[in-house]
N, C-alpha and C positions, 0 to 999 in steps of 0.2 A: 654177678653184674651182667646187665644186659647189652653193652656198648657204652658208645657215646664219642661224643668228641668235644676234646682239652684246649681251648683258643687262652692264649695270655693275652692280658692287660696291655704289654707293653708294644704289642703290635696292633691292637683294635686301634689303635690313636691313628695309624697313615688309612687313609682316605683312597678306596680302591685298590688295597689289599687284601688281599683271602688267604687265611692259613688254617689249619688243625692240625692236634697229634690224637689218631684215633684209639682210641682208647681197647682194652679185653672186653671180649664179649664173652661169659659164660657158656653161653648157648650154642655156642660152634666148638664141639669138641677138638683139642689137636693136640694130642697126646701122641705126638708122630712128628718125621725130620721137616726140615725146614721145607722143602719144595709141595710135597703134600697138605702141611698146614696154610701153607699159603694159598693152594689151591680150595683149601675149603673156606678161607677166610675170602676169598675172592670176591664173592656178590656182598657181602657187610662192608668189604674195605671200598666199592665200587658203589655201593648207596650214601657214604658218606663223602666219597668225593663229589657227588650230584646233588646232596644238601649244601655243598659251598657255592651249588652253583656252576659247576663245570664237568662236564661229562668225562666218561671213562678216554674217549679218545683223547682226550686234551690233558692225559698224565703223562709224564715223563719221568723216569724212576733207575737206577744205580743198579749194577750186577751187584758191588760192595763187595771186593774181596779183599778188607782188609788193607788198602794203598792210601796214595794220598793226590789220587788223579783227580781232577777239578773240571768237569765238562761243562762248556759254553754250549746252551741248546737254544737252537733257533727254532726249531718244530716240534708239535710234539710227537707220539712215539707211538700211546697207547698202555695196557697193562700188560698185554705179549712182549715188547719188544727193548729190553732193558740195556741201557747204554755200555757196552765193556767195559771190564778194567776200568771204573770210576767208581768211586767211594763222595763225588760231591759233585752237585750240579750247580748251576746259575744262566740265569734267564736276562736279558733286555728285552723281552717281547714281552706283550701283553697276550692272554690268552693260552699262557704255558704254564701248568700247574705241575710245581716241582714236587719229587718223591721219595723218602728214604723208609726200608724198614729199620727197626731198631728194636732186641729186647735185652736189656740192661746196655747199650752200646747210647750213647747221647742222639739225638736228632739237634744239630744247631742250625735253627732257624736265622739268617741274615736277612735284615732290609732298609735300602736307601729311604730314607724320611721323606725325600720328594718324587719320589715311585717310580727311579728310574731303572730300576732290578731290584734281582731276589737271589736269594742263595740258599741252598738246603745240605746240611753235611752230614756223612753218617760218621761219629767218631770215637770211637772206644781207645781201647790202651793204644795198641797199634797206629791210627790214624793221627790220636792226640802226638803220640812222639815224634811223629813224622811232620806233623806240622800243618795239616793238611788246613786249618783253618785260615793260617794266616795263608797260605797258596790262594784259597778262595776271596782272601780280604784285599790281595792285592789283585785280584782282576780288576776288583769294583775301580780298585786304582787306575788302572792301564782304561778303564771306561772315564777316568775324571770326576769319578766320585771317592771324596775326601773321608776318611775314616768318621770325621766328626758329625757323617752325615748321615751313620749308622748305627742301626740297632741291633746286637747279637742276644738271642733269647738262645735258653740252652731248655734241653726237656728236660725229664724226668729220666732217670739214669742212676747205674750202681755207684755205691757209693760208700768208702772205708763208713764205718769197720766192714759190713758186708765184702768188702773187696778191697786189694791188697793196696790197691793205685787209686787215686787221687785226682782220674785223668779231666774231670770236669774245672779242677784247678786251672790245669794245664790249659785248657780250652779260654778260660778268662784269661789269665798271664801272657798269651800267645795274644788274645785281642787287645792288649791294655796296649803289646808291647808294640803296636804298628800303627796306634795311636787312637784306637777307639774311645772314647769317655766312659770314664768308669761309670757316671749316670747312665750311659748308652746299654750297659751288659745287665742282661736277666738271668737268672737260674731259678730254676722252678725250686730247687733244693729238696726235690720226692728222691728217696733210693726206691726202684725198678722191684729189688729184690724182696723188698720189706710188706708189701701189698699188693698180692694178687688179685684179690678183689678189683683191682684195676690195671695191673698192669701185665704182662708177660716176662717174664727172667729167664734167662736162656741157663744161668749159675745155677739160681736154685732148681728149678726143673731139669737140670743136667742133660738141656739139648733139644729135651720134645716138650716143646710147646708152637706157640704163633707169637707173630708179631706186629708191633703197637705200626703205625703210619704216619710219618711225620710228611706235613702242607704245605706248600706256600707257591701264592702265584698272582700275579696282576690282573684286574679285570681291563 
């Protein structure tokens, strides 16, 4: 497969939003640790953030070590300059296009229906347990936006049997439970591990490969 990028249904509907989850690209080899394939995947991850529309300086994107730290960005950053110690971003500004990588780890897309922010979370076993979603679903709070006024899309992510946890459960039950509508929650329902044709597994490739790009941001 040659790339591409994965836009859900459930988010083309707000009006002045831009999101993608960039998709594998065959054609960039990365048969190597994480910092290396990232670095080769750089100009493909960097042409698809400029087909939504918004150029490399206007990313903002997660060290992701695994936490459940929730960064409010008011600027953006670029693709050099990744926020510490945070595992999930969110925006009130227009013109900040949020970042996570992800391979078999979910990308949870959040977005206010009257485009008041955005929120992007990288969240596998570790970030699901800790809660890191519902951390992010109460900023939108502390902003005065009501859970019913949101929409959580989850990506494409491992998923039993492939894998032992379940953690994409975890990531709706943790939204249901701070009052999102269960009409509000998407799950793409792809396991990561199952097709590489499209996607990158960190499990089955046992470490070397690259990773998917998950979008979202206000025009």
């Amino acid at each position: 497969m040659d790339g591409g990028l994965l836009q859900f249904k459930s988010l083309n509907t707000i009006c002045g939003l831009t999101h993608g989850f960039v998709l594998r690209n065959d054609k960039i080899s990365v048969n190597c640790h994480k910092s290396e394939a990232l670095d080769r995947l750089k100009p493909y991850h960097q042409a698809m953030v400029c087909s939504l529309g918004f150029t490399p300086d206007d990313l903002c994107f997660t060290e992701q070590i695994h936490g459940d730290f929730v960064a409010t960005v008011t600027n953006s950053r670029g693709f050099n300059d990744a926020i510490p110690g945070a595992d999930g971003l969110i925006t009130f500004e227009k013109r900040v296009l949020l970042g996570v990588f992800v391979a078999d780890c979910c990308a949870v897309l959040i977005a206010d229906r009257r485009r008041r922010g955005v929120s992007i979370i990288h969240s596998g076993k570790v970030g699901s347990e800790l809660g890191i979603v519902k951390k992010a679903i109460r900023k939108f709070h502390d902003q005065g936006i009501i859970s019913s006024d949101l929409i959580v899309q989850l990506s494409p992510c491992i998923r039993p049997p492939a894998y032992e946890i379940d953690f994409a459960d975890t990531i709706i039950q943790d939204s249901l439970s701070l009052g999102v509508p269960e009409y509000s929650i998407f799950d793409s329902n792809e396991c990561t591990s199952l097709n590489l044709e499209r996607f990158y597994s960190y499990r089955t490739e046992k470490g070397f490969t690259g990773r998917m790009l998950g979008l979202i941001g206000l025009h």
